[in-house]
C-alpha positions in Angstrom: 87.6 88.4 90.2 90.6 86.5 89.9 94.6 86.8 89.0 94.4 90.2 91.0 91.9 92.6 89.1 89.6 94.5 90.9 85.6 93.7 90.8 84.4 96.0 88.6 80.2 97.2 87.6 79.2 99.4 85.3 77.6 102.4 86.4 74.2 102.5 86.1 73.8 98.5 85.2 73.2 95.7 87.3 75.7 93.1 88.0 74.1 90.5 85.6 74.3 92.9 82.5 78.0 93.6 83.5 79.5 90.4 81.1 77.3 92.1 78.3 78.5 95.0 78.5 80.4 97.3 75.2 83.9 97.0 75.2 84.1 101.4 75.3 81.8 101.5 78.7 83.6 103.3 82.0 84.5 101.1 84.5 84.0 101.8 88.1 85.8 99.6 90.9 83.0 98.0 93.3 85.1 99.6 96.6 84.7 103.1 95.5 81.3 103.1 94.7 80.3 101.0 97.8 83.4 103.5 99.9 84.8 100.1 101.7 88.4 100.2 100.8 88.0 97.2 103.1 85.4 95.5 101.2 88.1 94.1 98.5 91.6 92.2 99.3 94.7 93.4 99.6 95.9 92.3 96.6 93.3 94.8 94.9 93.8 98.3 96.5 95.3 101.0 95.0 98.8 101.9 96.4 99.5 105.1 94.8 97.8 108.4 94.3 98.9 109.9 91.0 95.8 112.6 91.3 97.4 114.1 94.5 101.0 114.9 92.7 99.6 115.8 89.6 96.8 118.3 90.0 95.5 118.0 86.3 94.2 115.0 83.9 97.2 114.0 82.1 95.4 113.0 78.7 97.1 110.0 76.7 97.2 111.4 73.2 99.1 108.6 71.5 101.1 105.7 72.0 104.0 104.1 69.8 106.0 100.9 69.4 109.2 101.8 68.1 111.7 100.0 66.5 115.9 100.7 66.4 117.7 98.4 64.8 116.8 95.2 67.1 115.6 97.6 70.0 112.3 98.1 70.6 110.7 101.2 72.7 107.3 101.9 73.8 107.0 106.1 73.2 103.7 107.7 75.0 102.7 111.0 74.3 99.9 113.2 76.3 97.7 116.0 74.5 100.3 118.7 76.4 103.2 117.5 74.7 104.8 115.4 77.1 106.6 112.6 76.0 107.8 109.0 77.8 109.8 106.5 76.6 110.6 102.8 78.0 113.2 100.3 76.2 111.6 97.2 76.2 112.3 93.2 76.7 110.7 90.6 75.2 108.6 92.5 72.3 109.1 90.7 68.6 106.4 87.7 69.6 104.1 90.5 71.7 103.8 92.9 69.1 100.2 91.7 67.7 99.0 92.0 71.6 100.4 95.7 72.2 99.3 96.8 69.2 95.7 95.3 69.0 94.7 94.6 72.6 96.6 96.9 74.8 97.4 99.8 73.5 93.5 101.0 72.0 92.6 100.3 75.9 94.8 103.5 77.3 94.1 105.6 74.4 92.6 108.6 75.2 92.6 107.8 79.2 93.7 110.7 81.9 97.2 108.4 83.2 96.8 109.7 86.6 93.8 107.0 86.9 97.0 104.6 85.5 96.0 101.5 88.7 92.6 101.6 87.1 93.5 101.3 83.7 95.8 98.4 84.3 93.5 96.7 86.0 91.0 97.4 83.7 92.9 96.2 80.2 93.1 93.0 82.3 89.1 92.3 82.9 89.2 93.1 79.0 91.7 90.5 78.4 91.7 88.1 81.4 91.8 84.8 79.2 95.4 86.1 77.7 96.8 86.4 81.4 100.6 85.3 81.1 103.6 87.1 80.4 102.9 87.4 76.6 100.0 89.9 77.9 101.6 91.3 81.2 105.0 92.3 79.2 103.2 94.5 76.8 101.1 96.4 79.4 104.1 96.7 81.9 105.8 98.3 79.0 102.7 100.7 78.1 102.5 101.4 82.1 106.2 102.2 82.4 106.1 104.5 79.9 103.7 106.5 81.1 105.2 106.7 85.0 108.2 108.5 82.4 105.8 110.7 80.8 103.9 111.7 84.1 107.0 112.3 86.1 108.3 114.6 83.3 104.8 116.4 83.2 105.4 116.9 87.3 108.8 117.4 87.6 109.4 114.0 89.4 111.2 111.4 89.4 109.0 107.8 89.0 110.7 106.9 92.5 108.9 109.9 93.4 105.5 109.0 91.6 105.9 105.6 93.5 105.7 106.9 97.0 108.8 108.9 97.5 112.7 108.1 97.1 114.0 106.3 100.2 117.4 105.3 98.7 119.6 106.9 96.1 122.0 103.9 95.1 121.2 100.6 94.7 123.5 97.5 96.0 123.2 94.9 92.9 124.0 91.1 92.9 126.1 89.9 89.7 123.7 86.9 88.1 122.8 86.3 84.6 125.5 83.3 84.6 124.5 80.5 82.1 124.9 76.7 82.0 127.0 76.0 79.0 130.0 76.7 80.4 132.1 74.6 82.8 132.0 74.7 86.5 135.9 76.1 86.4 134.9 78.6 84.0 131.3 80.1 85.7 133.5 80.7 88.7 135.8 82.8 87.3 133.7 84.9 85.5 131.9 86.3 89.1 135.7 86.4 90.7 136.4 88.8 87.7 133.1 90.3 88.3 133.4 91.1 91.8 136.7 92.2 91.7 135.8 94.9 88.4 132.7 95.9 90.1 133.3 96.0 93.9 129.8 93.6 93.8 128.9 92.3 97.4 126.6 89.3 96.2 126.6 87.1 93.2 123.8 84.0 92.4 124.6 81.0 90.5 122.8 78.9 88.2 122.6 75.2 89.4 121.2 72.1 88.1 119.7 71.2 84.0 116.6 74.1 84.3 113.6 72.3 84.5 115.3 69.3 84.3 114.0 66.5 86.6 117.4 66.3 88.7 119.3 66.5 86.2 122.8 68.7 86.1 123.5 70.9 83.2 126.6 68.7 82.5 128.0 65.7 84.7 129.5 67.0 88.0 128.6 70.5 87.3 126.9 71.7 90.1 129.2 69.8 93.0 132.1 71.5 91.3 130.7 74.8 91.0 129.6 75.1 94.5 133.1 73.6 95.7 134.8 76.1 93.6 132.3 78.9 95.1 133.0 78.5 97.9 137.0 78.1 97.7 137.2 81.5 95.9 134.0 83.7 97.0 133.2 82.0 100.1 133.1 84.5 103.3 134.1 86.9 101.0 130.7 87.9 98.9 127.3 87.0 99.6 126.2 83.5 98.0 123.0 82.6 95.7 121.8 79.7 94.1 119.2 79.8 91.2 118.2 76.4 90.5 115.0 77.2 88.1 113.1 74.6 88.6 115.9 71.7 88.3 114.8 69.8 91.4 112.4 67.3 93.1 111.5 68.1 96.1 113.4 65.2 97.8 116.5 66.2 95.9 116.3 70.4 96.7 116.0 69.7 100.0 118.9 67.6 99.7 121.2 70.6 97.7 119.2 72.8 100.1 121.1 71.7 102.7 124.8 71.7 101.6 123.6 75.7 100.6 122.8 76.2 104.3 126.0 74.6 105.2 127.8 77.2 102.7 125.9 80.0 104.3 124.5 80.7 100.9 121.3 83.9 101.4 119.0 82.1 99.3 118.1 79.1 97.5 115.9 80.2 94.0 113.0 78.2 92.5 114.0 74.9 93.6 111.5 73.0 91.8 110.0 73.6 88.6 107.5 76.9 89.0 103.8 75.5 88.9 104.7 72.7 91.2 103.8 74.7 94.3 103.6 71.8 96.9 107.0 71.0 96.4 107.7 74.3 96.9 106.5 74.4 99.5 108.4 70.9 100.8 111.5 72.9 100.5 110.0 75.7 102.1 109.0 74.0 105.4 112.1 71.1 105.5 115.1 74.2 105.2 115.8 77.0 107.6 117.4 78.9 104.8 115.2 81.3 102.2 113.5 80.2 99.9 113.0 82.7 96.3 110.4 82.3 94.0 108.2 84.6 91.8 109.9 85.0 88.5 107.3 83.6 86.0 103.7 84.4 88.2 101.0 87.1 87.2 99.0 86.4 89.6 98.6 88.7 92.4 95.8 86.6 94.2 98.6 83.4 93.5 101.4 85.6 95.1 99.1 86.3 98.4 98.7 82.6 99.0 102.3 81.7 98.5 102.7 84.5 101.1 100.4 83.4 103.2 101.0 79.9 103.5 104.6 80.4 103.8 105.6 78.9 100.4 108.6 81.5 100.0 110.7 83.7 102.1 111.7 85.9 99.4 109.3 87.2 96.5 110.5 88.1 92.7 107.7 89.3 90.5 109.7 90.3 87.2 108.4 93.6 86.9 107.7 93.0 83.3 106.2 89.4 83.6 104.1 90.6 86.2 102.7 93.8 84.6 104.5 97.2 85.8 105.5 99.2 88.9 102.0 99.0 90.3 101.5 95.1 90.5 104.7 94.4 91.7 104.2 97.6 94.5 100.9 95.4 95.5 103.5 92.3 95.5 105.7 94.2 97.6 102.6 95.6 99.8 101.2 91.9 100.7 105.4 90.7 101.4 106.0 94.2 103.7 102.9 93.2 106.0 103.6 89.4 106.3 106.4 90.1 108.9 108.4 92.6 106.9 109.2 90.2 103.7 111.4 91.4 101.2 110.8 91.8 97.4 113.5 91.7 95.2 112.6 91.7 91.5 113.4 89.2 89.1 115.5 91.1 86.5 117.9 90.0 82.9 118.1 93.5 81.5 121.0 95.9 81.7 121.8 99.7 80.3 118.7 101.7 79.7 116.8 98.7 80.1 117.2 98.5 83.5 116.4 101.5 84.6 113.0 100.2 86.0 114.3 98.0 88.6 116.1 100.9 90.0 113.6 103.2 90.2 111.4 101.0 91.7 114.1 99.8 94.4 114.6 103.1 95.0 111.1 103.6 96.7 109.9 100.4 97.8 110.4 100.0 101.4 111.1 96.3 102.2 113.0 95.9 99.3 116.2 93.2 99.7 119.5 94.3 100.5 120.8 93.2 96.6 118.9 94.0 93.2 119.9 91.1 90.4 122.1 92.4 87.6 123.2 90.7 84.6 127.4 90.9 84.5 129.0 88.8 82.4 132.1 90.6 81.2 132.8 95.1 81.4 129.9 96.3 80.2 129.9 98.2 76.8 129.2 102.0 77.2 126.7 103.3 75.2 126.3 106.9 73.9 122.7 107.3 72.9 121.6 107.2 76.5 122.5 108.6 79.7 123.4 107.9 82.4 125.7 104.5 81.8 124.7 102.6 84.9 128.0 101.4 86.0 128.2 99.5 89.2 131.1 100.6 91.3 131.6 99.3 95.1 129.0 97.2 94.5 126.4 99.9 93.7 124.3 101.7 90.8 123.1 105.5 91.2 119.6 105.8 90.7 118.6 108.5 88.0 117.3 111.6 89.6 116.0 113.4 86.2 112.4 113.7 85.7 110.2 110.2 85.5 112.9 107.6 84.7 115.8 109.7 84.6 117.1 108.9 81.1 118.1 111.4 78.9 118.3 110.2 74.5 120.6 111.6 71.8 118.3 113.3 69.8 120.1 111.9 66.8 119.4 107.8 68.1 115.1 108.5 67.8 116.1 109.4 63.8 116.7 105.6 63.2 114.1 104.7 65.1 110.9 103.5 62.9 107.0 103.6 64.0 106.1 99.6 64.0 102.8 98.7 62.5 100.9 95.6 62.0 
């Protein structure tokens, strides 16, 4: 099977009925009934066991897409009363998908068999692979690592493997291209010096833009001016997404190894692999690329054949904790690689980036953070994830560690189609 689902037959039926098969029947993966772990790739085997930290079935009882103001949450509840909630992303375009083709697929499922079931939805819906279907099921999986860590009395760090780390160093990104090279600048020197930050990543070139800059003159003045004013003083990224030809990232590539800069990000425009991979082999320097795949069988050939240095499934774009943990698996046994998680959200939000850097072990030394000015501090969450020397606590309550105001879900509306 491709794009990273497991083979799958039904029990009791040949493999020629499977395609034929009703939409309600219990899938079983091939390795378990054959008992060859070994028998499937990497890319397909489990890497957690939610039966062994929570001894009984954890029945999914209902799920919810709310809706606050222009806020969106996906509420799970389980037929014992527990409750987990996840603020999402992207959600006004994905509602028709959660609503009609992911959520009926959990419903009345024991979460503990949660890598099956995401797996699973995915052979159901293979033909709608792509963030607009990955977004919606990370959002339904996410909630449910909250709900089962509050049925268990864990944290989802804990759920994940165990919590190896208990702050998380950030990089300052989510800088923009309509503003001048003078004025990008300043906003990560005020950004470093207001949060202590250790790393910050630029945006470079038009986006997609076939060597184009954003603006004449942009990007030679911004890396000048980066390196006058940051320079030996913060760790240096470039994000190019996608601006470049090959010929002309290796070109930039170079004046970035020059500059000492720790990586150079999506040089050339995402599905253009080869010339990835020309920037890859011509530059000594890392290479950081991941953002916009859902492919897990994609991700174990880039590693494979040396395409990147540095992978970044979005952990929403990619499907959940458990794909990107797979992600993170194939990186950790091709010569320790890191993972570091392609990431725009902030606040409550952001809470899964932290929790999952908090127990993946070759994680990078710097999770991306979006700082553009002081950060507003809310009051119908907690805790406020302020960075300070650099850093972000993770959350050490139950499943994702947020806590509501009771008095925020009142607003809140059930969405329906």
């Amino acid at each position: 099977m491709v794009n990273g689902s497991p083979q799958y037959i039904l029990k009791g039926m040949n493999r020629r009925k499977f395609f034929a098969a009703t939409a309600g029947a219990v899938l079983v993966p091939l390795a378990r009934l054959q008992g060859a772990d070994s028998a499937i790739p990497e890319y397909q085997k489990p890497v957690f066991n939610l039966h062994k930290l929570l001894d009984a079935p954890v029945k999914i009882a209902s799920i919810d897409l709310l809706q606050s103001g222009r806020t969106y949450f996906v509420r799970t509840r389980s037929t014992d009363g527990a409750e987990g909630v996840v603020q999402t992303k992207d959600m006004e375009d994905f509602i028709p998908i959660l609503l009609r083709r992911v959520i009926p697929h959990f419903l009345g499922k024991d979460a503990r068999d949660l890598e099956n079931l995401v797996d699973e939805v995915y052979v159901a819906n293979y033909k709608m692979a792509g963030q607009a279907f990955w977004c919606p099921v990370a959002y339904v999986e996410q909630s449910l690592f909250d709900l089962m860590g509050k049925t268990a009395h864990k944290s989802a760090g804990e759920l994940m493997g165990g919590v190896l780390r208990k702050e998380i160093p950030v990089y300052l990104s989510g800088s923009g291209r309509d503003t001048t090279a003078e004025e990008e600048v300043d906003v990560y020197v005020r950004g470093v010096e207001a949060t202590g930050a250790k790393a910050v990543k630029f945006k470079i070139g038009g986006r997609m833009s076939e060597n184009r800059d954003a603006s004449s003159g942009r990007t030679e003045k911004l890396l000048e001016l980066a390196q006058k004013r940051l320079g030996g003083k913060v760790t240096l990224m470039a994000d190019a997404n996608g601006s470049y030809t090959a010929a002309k990232a290796i070109e930039i590539g170079r004046r970035l190894e020059q500059m000492k800069y720790l990586w150079f990000e999506e040089p050339c425009p995402w599905e253009e692999l080869s010339e990835t991979k020309k920037v890859a082999d011509a530059l000594s320097m890392k290479i950081a690329f991941g953002e916009q795949d859902s492919s897990l069988w994609l991700f174990q050939w880039m590693i494979e054949n040396k395409v990147i240095d540095v992978v970044q499934p979005d952990l929403n774009y990619n499907g959940g904790f458990i794909r990107a943990a797979r992600v993170a698996r194939m990186a950790r046994k091709a010569n320790n690689m890191w993972i570091c998680p392609h990431n725009t959200q902030t606040g409550a939000a952001s809470v899964n980036i932290l929790q999952f850097a908090s127990a993946t072990p070759n994680i990078g030394p710097y999770m991306e953070y979006v700082w553009r000015a002081p950060p507003r501090k809310e009051s119908w969450y907690a805790p406020n994830f302020e960075i300070k020397n650099g850093v972000i606590q993770v959350p050490t309550g139950p499943g994702l560690g947020l806590e509501f105001d009771p008095e925020y879900w009142k607003k809140a509306t059930v969405v329906k189609l």
